[in-house]
Structures are given as C-alpha cells and as structure tokens.
GUMI-584305 format. One record per residue: residue number from 1; x, y, z of N, C-alpha, C in turn. Coordinates in pm, whole numbers. Example, Ala and Ser with C-alpha at 12.3 -4.5 7.8 and 13.67 -1.06 7.14 Angstrom:
+------+--------+--------+--------+--------+--------+--------+--------+--------+--------+
| resi |    nxx |    nyy |    nzz |   caxx |   cayy |   cazz |    cxx |    cyy |    czz |
+------+--------+--------+--------+--------+--------+--------+--------+--------+--------+
|    1 |   1319 |   -569 |    780 |   1230 |   -450 |    780 |   1320 |   -330 |    780 |
|    2 |   1285 |   -225 |    708 |   1367 |   -106 |    714 |   1290 |      3 |    787 |
+------+--------+--------+--------+--------+--------+--------+--------+--------+--------+
END
This chain:
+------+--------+--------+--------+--------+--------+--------+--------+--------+--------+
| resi |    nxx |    nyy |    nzz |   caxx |   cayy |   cazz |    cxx |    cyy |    czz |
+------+--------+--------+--------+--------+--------+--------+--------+--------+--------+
|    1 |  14165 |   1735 | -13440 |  14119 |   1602 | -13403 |  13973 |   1612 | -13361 |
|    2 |  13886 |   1538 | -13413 |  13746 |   1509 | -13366 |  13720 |   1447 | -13262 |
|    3 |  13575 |   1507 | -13166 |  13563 |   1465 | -13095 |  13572 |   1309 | -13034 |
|    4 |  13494 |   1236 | -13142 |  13498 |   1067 | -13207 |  13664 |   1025 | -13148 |
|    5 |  13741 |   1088 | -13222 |  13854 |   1032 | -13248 |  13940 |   1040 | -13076 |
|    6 |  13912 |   1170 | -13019 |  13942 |   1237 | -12943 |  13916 |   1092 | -12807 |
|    7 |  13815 |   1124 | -12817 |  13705 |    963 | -12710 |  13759 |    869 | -12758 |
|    8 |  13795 |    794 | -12833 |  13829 |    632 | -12894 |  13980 |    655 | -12841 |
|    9 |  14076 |    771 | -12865 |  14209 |    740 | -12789 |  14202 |    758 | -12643 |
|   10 |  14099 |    824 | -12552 |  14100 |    851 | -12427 |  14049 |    692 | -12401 |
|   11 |  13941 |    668 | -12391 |  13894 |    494 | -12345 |  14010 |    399 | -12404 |
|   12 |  14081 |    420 | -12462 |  14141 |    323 | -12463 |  14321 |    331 | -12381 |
|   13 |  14345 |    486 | -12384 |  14476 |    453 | -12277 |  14390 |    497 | -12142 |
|   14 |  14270 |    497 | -12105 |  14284 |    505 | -11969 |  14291 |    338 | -11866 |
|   15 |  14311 |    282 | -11939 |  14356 |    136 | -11875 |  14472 |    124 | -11775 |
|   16 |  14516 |    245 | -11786 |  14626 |    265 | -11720 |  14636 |    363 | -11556 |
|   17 |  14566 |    438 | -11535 |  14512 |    482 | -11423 |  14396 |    436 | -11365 |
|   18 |  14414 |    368 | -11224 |  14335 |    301 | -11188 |  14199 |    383 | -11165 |
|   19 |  14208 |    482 | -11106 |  14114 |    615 | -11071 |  14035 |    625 | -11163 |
|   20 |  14037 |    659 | -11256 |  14005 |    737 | -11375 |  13922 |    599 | -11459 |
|   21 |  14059 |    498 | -11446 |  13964 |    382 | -11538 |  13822 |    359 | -11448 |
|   22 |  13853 |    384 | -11323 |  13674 |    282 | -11252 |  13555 |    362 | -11314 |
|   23 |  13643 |    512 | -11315 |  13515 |    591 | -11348 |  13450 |    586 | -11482 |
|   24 |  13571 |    530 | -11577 |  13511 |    546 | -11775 |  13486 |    425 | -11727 |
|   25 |  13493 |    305 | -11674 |  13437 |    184 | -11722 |  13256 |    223 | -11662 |
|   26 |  13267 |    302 | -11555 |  13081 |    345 | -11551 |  13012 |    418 | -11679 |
|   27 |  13129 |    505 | -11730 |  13052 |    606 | -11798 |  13052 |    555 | -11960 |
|   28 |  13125 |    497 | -11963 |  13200 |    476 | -12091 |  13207 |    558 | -12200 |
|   29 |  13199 |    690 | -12172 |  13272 |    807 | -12287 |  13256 |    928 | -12205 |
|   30 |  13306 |   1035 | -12280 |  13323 |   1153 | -12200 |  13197 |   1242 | -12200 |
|   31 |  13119 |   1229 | -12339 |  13008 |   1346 | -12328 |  12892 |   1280 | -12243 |
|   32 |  12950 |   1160 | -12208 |  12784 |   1092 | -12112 |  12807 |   1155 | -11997 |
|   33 |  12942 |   1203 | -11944 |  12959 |   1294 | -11789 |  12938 |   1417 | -11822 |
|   34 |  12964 |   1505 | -11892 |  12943 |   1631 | -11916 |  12824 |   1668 | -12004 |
|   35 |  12670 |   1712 | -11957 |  12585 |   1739 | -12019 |  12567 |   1857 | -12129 |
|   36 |  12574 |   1966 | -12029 |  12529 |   2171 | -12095 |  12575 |   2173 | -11993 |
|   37 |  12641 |   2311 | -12014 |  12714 |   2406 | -11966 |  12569 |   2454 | -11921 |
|   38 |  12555 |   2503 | -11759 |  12477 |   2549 | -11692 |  12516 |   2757 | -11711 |
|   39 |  12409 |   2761 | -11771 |  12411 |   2931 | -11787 |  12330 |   3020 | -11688 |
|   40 |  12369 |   3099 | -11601 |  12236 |   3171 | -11517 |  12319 |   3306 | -11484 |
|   41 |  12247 |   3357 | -11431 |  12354 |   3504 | -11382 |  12451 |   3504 | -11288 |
|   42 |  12481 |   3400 | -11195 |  12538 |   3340 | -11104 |  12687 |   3271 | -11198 |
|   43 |  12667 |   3210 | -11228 |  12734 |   3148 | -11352 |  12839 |   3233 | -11437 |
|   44 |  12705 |   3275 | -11525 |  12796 |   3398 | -11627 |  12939 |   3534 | -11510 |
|   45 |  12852 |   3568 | -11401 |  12946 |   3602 | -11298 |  13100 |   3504 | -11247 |
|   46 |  13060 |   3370 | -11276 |  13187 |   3309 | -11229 |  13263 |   3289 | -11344 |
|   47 |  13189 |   3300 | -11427 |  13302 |   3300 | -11574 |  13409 |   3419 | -11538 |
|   48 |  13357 |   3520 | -11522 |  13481 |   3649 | -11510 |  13585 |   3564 | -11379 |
|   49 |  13533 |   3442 | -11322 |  13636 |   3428 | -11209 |  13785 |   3314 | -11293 |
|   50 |  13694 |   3282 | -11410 |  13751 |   3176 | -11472 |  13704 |   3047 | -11409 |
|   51 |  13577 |   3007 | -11385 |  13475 |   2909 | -11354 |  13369 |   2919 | -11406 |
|   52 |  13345 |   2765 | -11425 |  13235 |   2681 | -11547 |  13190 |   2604 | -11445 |
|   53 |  13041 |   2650 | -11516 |  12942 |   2519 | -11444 |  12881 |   2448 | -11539 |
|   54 |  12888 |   2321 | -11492 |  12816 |   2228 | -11644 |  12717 |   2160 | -11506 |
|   55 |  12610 |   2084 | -11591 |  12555 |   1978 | -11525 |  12617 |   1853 | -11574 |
|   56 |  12634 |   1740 | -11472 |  12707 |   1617 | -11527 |  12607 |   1527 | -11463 |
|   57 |  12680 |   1408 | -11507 |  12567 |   1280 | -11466 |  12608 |   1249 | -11343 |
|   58 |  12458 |   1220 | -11236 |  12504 |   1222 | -11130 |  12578 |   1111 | -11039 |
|   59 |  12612 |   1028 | -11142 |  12703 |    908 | -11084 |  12850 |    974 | -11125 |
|   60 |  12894 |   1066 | -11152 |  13012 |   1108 | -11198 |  13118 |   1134 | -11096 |
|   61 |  13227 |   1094 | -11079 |  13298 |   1163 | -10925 |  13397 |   1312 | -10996 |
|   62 |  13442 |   1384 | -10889 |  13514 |   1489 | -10953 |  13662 |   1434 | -11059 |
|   63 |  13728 |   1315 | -10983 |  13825 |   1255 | -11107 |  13814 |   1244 | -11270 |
|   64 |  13675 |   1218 | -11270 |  13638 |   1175 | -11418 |  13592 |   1312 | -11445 |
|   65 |  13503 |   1391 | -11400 |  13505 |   1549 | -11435 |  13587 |   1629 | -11481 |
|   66 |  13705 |   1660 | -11396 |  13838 |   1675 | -11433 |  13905 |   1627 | -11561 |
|   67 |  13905 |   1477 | -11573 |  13926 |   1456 | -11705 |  13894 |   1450 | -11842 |
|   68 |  13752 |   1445 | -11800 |  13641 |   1478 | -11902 |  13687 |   1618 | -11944 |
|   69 |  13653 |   1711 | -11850 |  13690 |   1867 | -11906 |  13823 |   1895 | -11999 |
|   70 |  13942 |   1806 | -11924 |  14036 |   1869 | -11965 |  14064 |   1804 | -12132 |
|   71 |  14030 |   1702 | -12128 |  14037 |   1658 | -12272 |  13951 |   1713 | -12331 |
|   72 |  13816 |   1743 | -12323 |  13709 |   1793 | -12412 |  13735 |   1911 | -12486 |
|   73 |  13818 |   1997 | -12378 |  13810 |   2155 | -12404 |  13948 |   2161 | -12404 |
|   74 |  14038 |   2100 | -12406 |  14201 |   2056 | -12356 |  14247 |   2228 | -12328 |
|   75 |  14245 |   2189 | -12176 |  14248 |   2316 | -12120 |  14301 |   2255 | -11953 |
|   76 |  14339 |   2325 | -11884 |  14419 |   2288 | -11711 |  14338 |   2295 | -11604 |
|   77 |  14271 |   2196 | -11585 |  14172 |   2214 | -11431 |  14241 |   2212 | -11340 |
|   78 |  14186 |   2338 | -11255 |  14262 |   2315 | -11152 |  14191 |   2248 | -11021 |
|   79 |  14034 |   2304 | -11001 |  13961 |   2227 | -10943 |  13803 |   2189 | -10950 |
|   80 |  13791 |   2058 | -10843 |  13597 |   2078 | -10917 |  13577 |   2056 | -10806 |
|   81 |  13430 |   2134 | -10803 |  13374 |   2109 | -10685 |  13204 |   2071 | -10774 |
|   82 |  13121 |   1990 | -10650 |  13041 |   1959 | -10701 |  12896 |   1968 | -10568 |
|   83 |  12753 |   1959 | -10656 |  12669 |   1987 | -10579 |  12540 |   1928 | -10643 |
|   84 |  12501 |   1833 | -10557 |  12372 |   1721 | -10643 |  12225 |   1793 | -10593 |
|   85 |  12187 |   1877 | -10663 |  12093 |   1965 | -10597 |  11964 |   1901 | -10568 |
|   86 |  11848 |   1936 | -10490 |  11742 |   1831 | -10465 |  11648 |   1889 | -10574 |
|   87 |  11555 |   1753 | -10586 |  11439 |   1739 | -10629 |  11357 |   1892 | -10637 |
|   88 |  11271 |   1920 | -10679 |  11200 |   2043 | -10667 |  11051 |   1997 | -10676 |
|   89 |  10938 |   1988 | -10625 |  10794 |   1962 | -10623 |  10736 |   2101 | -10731 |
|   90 |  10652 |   2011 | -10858 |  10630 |   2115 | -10990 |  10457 |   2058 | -10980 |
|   91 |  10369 |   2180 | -10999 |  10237 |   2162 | -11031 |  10208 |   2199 | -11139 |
|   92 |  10120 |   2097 | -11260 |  10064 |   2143 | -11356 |   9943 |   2135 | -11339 |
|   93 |   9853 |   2273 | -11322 |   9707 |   2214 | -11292 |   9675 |   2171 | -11170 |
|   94 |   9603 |   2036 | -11117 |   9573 |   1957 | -11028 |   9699 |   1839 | -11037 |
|   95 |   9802 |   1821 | -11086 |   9885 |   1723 | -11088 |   9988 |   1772 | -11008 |
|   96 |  10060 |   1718 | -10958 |  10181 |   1777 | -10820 |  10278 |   1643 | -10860 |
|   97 |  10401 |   1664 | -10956 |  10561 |   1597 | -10955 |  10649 |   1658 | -10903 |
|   98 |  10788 |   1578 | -10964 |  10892 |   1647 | -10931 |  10946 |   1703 | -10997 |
|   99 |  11032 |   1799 | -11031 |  11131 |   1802 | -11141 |  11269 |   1707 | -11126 |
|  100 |  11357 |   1678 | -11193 |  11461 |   1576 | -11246 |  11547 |   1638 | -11124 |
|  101 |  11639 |   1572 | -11094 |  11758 |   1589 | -10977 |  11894 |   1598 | -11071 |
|  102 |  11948 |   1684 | -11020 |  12047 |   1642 | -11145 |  12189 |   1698 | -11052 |
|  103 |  12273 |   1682 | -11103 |  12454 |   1694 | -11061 |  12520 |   1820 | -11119 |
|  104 |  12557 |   1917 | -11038 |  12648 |   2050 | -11074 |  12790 |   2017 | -11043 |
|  105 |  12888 |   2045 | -11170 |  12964 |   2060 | -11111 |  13042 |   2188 | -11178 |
|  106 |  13140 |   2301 | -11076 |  13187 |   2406 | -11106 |  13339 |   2392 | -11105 |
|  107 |  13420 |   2384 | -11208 |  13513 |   2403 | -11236 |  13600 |   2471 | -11246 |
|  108 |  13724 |   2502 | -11188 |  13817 |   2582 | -11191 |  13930 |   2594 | -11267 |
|  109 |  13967 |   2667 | -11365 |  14065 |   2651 | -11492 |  14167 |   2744 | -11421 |
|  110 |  14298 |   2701 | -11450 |  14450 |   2768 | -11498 |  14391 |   2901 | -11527 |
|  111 |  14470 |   2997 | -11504 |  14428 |   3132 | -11530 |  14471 |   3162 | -11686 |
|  112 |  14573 |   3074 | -11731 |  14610 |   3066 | -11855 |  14530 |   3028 | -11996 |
|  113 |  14378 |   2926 | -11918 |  14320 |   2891 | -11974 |  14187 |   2925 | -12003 |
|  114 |  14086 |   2939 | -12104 |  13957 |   2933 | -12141 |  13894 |   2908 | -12176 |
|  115 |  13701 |   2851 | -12156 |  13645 |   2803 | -12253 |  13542 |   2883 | -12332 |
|  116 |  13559 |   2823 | -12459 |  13423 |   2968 | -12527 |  13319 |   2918 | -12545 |
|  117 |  13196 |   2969 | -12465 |  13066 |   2900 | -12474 |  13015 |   2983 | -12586 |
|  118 |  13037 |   3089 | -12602 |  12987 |   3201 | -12700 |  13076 |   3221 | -12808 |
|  119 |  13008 |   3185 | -12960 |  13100 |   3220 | -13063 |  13066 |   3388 | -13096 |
|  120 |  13195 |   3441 | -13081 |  13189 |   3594 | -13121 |  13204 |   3630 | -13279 |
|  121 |  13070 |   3708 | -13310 |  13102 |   3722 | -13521 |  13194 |   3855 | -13477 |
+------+--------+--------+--------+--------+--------+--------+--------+--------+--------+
END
C-alpha cells in the first residue's frame, strides 16, 4: 500500500477518536508531523536502544506522533517523548540571526519492532 493511499484511509477513519482527530484536523496528513529522521552520534547511539529521533512540526502533540509513526513505518510505539529546542543566535559576517526552532521528538518502539533508515546492498 502507498503512502497516498496509506494517508487518504488514515484522515478519513480518524473521525472516530476524538484525540487524534483534533490533532489531524491541525495537521491534516501525516508527513506534515514527521519531517527527517534526526541523525547525530547521540541518535545513531539510541538506535542500538531501539529509539528514533525525527524532527516534527512544532504544533504536533505526542498523540499524533505516535500515530503518525506507527502508521508510517507500521511498527508499535511504545513511547514519545519530546523537546522544542531554542532558537540558536547565527553570524554571517556583520549580520547576527537566528537559526529556525524546531520540535524533537524521540520515540520508543516494541523491542519486536524496527525502522530502517539505512538501505543495506
């Protein structure tokens, strides 16, 4: 089943959980909550724990995370935890911004379960 297809049957039976619906009627599909899989050495270390970190959108609550994941990758969350990290002050030159703020969240899978960020030849 395609992703497409995958999303068009999720938005349409989640009419039925109140939870879950408040959150797709914000997001209105699944890959708008789940960005990239966040990769760093920290990370790749929690993979051996059987934990994923993605960045998500930061209006996302852990309910819709959870469900996002588990349909995307149809796999058993067991939990999410999440962390909206701050702003960072970036100089180019004489110019002084910010960088983007963005939403972590780290996921906990079924020990039964896995996701493959890496295709092995």
């Amino acid at each position: 089943m395609s992703i497409e297809a995958k999303q068009d049957l999720i938005i349409s039976s989640v009419g039925t959980d109140a939870s879950v619906g408040r959150a797709f009627r914000r997001q209105n599909d699944l890959l708008g909550i789940i960005k990239y899989p966040i990769l760093t050495e920290k990370t790749i270390r929690l993979i051996e724990q059987n934990q994923y970190s993605f960045a998500v959108d930061s209006k996302a609550d852990k309910t819709a995370i959870k469900y996002a994941v588990e349909n995307l990758f149809d796999v058993k969350v067991v939990s999410v935890n999440t962390s909206l990290l701050p702003s960072k002050k970036r100089r180019v030159g004489k110019f002084i911004g910010k960088r983007a703020q963005y939403k972590r969240a780290i996921v906990r899978l079924a020990a039964e379960n896995s996701i493959t960020l890496f295709e092995e030849e």
